[in-house]
C-alpha positions as CSV (number, residue, x, y, z in Angstrom):
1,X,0.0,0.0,0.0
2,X,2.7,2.5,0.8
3,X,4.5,1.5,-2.3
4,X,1.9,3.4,-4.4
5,X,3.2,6.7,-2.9
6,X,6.6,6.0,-3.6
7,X,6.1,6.1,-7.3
8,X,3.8,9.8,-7.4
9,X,6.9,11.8,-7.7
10,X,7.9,12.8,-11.4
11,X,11.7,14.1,-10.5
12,X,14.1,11.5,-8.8
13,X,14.8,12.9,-5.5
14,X,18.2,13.1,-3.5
15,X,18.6,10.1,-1.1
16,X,21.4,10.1,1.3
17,X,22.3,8.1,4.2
18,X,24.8,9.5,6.4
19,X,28.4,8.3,7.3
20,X,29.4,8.6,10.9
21,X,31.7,11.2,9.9
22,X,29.6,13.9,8.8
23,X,26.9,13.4,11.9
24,X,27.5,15.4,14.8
25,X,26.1,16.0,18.7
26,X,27.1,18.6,21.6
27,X,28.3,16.9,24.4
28,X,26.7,18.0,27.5
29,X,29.1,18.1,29.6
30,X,31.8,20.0,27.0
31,X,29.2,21.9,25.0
32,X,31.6,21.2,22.0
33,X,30.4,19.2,19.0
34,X,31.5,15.3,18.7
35,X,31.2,12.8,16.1
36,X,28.6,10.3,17.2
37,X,30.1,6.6,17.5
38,X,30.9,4.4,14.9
39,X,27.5,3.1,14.0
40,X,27.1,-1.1,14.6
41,X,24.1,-3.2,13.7
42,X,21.7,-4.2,15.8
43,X,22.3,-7.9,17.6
44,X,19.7,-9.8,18.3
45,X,18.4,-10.4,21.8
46,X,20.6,-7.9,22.8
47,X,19.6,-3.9,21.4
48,X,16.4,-1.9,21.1
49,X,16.3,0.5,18.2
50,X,13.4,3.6,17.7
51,X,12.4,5.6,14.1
52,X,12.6,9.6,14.9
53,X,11.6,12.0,12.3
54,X,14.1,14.9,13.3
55,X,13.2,17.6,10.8
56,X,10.9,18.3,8.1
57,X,11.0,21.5,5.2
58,X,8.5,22.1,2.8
59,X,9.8,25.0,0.4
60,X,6.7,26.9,-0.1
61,X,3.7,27.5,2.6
62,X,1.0,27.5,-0.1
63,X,0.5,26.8,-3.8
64,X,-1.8,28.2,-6.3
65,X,-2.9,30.9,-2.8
66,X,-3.8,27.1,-1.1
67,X,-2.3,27.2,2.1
68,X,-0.9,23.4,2.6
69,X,1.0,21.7,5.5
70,X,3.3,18.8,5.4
71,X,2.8,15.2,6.6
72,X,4.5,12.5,6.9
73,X,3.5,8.9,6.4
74,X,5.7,6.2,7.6
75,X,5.7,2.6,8.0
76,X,8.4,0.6,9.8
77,X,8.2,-3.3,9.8
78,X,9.9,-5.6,11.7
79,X,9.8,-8.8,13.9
80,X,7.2,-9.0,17.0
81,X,6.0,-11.8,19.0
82,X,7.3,-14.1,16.6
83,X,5.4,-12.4,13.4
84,X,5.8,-9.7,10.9
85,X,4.4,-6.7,11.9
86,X,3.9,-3.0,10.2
87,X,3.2,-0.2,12.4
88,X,2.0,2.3,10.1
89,X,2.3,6.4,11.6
90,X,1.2,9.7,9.8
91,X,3.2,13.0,11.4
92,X,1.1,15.8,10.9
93,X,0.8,19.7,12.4
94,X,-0.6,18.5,15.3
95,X,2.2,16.0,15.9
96,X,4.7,18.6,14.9
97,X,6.9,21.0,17.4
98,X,5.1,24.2,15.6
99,X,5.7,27.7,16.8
100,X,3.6,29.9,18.8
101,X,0.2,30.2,17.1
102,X,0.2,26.6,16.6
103,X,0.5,26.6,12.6
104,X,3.0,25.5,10.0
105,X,4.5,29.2,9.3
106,X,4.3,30.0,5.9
107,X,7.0,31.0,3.9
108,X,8.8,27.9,4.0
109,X,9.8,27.9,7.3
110,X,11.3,25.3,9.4
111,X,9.2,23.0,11.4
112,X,11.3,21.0,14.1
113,X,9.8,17.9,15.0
114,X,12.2,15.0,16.7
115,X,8.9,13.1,16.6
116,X,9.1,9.6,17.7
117,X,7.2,7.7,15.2
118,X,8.1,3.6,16.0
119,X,10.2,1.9,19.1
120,X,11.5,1.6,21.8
121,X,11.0,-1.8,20.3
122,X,13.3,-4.9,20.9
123,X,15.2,-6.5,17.5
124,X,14.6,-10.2,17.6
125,X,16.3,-10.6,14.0
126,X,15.0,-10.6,10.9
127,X,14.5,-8.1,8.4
128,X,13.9,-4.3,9.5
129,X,12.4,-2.3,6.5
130,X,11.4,1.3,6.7
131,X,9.3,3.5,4.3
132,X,9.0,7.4,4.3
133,X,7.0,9.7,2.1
134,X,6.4,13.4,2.5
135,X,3.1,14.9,1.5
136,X,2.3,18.1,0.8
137,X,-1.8,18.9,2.3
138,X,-4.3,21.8,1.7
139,X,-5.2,23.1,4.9
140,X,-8.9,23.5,3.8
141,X,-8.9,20.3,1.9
142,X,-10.7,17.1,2.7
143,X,-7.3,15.1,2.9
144,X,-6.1,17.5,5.8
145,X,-9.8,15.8,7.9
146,X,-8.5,12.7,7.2
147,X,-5.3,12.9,8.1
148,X,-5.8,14.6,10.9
149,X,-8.1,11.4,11.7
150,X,-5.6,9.5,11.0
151,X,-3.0,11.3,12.9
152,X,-5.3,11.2,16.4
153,X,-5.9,7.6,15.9
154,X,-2.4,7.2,15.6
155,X,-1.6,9.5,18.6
156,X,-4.2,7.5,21.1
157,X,-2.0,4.8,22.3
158,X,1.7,4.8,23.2
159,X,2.9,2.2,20.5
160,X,6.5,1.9,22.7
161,X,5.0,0.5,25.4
162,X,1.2,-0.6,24.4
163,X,2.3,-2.1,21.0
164,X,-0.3,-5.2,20.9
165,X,-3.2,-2.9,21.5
166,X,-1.4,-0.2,19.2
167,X,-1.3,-3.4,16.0
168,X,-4.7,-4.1,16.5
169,X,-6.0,0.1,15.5
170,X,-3.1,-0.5,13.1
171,X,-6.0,-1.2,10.3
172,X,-7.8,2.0,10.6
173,X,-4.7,3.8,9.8
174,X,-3.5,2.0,7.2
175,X,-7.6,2.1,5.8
176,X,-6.9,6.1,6.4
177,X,-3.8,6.3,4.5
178,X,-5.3,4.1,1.8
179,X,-8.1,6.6,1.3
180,X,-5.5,9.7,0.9
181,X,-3.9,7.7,-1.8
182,X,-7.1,8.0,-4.1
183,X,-7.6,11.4,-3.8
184,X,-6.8,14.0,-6.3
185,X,-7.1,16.8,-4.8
186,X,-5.6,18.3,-1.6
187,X,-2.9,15.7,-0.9
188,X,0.4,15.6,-3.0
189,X,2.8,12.8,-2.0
190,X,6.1,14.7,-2.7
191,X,9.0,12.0,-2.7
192,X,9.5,8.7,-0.7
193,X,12.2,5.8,0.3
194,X,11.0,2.5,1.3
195,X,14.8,0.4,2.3
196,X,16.0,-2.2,4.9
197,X,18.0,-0.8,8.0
198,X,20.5,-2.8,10.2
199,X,21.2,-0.8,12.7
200,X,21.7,3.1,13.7
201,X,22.0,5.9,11.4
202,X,20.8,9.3,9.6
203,X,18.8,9.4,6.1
204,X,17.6,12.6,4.1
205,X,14.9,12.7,1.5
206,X,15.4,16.0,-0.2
207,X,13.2,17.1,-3.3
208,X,15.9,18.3,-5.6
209,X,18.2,15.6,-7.9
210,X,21.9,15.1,-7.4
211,X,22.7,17.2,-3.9
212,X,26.2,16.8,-3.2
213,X,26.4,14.2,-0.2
214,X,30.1,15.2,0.8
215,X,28.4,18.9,1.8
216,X,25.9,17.8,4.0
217,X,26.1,17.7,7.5
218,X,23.4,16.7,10.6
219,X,24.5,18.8,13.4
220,X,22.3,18.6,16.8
221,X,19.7,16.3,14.4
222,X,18.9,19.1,11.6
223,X,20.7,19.6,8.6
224,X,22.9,21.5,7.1
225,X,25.2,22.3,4.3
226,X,28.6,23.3,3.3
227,X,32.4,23.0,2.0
228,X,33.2,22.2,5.6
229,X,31.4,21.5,9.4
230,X,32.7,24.9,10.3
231,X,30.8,26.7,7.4
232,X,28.0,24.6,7.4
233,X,24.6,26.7,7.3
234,X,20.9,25.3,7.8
235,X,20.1,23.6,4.5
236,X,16.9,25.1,4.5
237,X,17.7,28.1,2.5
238,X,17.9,25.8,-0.2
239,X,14.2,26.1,-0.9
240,X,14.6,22.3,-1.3
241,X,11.6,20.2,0.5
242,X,13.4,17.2,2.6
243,X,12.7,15.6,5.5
244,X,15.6,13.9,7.6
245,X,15.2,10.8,9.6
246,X,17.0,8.6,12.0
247,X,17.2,5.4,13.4
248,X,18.2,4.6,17.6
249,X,19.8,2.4,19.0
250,X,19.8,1.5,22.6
251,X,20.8,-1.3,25.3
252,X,18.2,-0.9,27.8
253,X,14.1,0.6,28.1
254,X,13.3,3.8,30.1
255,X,9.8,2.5,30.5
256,X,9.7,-0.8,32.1
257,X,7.1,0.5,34.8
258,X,5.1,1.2,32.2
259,X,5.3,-2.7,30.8
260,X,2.5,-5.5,32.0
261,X,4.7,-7.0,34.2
262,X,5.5,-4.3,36.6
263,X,2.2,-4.2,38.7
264,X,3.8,-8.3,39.7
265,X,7.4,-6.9,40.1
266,X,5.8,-4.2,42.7
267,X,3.9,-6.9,44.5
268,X,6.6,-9.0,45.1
269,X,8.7,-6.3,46.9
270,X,5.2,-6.0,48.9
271,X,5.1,-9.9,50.1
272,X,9.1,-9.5,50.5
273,X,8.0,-6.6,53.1
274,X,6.2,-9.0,55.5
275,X,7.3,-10.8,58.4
276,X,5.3,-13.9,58.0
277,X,7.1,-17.3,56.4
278,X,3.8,-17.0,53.6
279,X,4.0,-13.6,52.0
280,X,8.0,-15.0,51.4
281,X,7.2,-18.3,49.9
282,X,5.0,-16.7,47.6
283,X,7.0,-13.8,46.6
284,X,9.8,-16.3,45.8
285,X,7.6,-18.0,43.7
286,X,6.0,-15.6,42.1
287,X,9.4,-13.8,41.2
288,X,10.4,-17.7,40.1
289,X,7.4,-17.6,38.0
290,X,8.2,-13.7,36.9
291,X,12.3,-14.9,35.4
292,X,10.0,-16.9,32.6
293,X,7.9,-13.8,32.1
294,X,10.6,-11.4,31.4
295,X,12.7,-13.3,29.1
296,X,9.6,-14.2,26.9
297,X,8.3,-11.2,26.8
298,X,8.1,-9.6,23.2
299,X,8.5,-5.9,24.4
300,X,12.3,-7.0,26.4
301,X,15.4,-8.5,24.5
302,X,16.9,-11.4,26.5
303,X,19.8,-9.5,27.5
304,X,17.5,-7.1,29.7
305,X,15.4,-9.6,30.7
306,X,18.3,-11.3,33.0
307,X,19.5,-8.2,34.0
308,X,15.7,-7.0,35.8
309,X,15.4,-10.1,36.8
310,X,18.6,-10.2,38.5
311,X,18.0,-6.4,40.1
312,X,14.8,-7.6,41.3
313,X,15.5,-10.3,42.8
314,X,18.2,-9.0,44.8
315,X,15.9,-5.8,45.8
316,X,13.5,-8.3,46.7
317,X,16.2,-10.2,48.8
318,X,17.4,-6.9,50.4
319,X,13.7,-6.1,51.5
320,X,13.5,-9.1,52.5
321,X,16.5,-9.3,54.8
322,X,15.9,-6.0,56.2
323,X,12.5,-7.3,57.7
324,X,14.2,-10.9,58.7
325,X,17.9,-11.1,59.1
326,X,19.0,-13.9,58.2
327,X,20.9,-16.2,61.3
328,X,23.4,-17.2,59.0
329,X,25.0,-16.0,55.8
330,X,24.9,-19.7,54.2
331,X,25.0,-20.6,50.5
332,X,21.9,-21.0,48.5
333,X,21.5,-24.4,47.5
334,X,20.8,-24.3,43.6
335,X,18.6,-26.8,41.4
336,X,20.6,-28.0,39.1
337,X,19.0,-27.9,35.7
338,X,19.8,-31.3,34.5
339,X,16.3,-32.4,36.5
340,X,14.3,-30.7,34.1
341,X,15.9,-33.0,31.4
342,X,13.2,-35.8,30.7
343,X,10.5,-33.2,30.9
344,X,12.1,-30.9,27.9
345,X,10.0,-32.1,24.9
346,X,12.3,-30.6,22.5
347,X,16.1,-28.8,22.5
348,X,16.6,-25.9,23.9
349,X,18.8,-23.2,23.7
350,X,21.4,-22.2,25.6
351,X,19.7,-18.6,26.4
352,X,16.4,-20.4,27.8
353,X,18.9,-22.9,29.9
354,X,19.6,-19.6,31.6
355,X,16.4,-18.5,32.4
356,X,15.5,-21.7,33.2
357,X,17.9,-22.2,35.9
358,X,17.8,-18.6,37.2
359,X,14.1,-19.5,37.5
360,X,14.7,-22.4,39.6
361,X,17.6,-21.4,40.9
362,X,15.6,-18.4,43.1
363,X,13.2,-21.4,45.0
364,X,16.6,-22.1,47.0
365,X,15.8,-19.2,49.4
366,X,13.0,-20.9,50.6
367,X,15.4,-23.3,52.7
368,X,17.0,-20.4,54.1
């Protein structure tokens, strides 16, 4: 469906992804700019990654003395809960860091958005394929009511954390954007890219053929152009449309209380609180029962999976302690995982061995 955008655009526009060398942050502690880190892909099990639309231009604020706005309709799939999944998003005005008065200025101005548009999501392996198309919308036209539809519906859950709800609405959006693709009047797609990613990086659609690569620059997360870093100015006074992108990468979520499985974490730590021998036995089996949970959870890679589990069962130990000192210090008497053996119905591998036995392994503080 989002291919049929891709192929609107008469002129061949400018597609550039971004070497580490010419994309640059202030460090916060130096206030000087740095070259980010060399870029790596993404390992399974083991990194998150997020889609960011960083900045959008449209050259002209009306056409024709029709006042338009620009949009931007993106699709990123990737691997969920062992399927294929598309999460569809449309970044409109209201989604957009707008000035004061709340409207696309006219004019061509620049609208700064750094709008998150997919992730924090997990990379379980397997292909990761992004599409982005940039639209040009009357302001009084029929297309801007449904995309501004579209765009709310979009807007009503947070995909990072809710996305099994978010996949189900996924439908209406993509049966919004559908409807904006037959229309003739009132929605222009502009230019589009639709390519696999494998890890972190910068990419800039710009709606003007063969601009120089070596002389572009993203400084801070907007663009810019020049000879040189030093001369670089805001490529906006090209009067070229573009829209730059980026891709995340990250080790670790921001937003596990927000997850399912919190409200369980948090009543462990309350059974762990309580002086009687029953609250204890079941808050070590419940956080026994909570190991399994985390690591095969679709919204956690494995690697953070041990390490909550790990944190929480020692915060849980520590509460636990602080309420019933232990007589002794005494070693934990571990169950070894070969017992499980001529239960397993098939191989396993070597990652659920681990959670397994650190699943089992927690039951031992009952004998304490």
């Amino acid at each position: 469906m989002f291919d049929e955008f891709l192929h609107k655009h008469t002129e061949p526009p400018s597609i550039i992804d971004f070497k580490e060398d010419h994309v640059f942050k202030t460090d916060k502690q130096t206030k000087k700019l740095q070259q980010v880190p060399v870029w790596e892909d993404f390992k399974p099990e083991q990194d998150y990654f997020e889609v960011i639309v960083n900045e959008l231009f449209l050259a002209y604020g009306s056409k024709l003395w029709v006042r338009i706005d620009p949009t931007v309709l993106v699709n990123t799939q990737f691997g969920y809960d062992s399927k294929d999944f598309s999460v569809p998003y449309v970044v409109g005005p209201s989604s957009l860091s707008l000035p004061p008065g709340g409207v696309v200025p006219k004019g061509g101005k620049m609208v700064f958005s750094n709008t998150p548009v997919a992730g924090l999501y997990p990379y379980k392996g397997g292909r990761l394929n992004l599409t982005v198309v940039l639209n040009q919308v009357g302001t009084d036209s029929y297309a801007k009511t449904i995309v501004k539809l579209v765009e709310s519906v979009a807007g009503a859950l947070d995909y990072s954390t809710q996305l099994a709800a978010y996949i189900k609405i996924a439908g209406v959006i993509i049966d919004g954007i559908e409807s904006l693709a037959g229309l003739t009047n009132g929605f222009n797609p502009l230019m589009g890219y639709k390519a696999p990613f494998k890890g972190p990086g910068y990419c800039v659609l710009i709606n003007k053929p063969q601009v120089d690569p070596d002389q572009l620059w993203v400084v801070d997360d907007k663009l810019k152009q020049g000879k040189d870093l030093d001369k670089a100015e805001p490529f906006g006074q090209s009067n070229a449309d573009y829209v730059l992108y980026s891709v995340n990468g990250k080790k670790a979520r921001d937003d596990t209380e927000f997850l399912p499985f919190y409200a369980s974490y948090k009543k462990i730590l309350e059974d762990a609180a309580k002086p009687d021998d029953a609250s204890w036995k079941r808050a070590v089996a419940d956080i026994s029962t909570l190991c399994m949970t985390l690591y095969e959870s679709p919204d956690l890679t494995h690697a953070e999976a041990f390490q909550l589990y790990d944190a929480w069962k020692t915060e849980m130990q520590q509460i636990h302690d602080k309420i019933n000192p232990p007589p002794s210090p005494g070693k934990p008497t571990p169950v070894a995982i070969t017992k499980l053996g001529p239960k397993t119905k098939k191989a396993i591998t070597k990652e659920e061995e681990e959670a397994i036995r650190r699943s089992l392994e927690v039951l031992s503080l009952l004998n304490k």
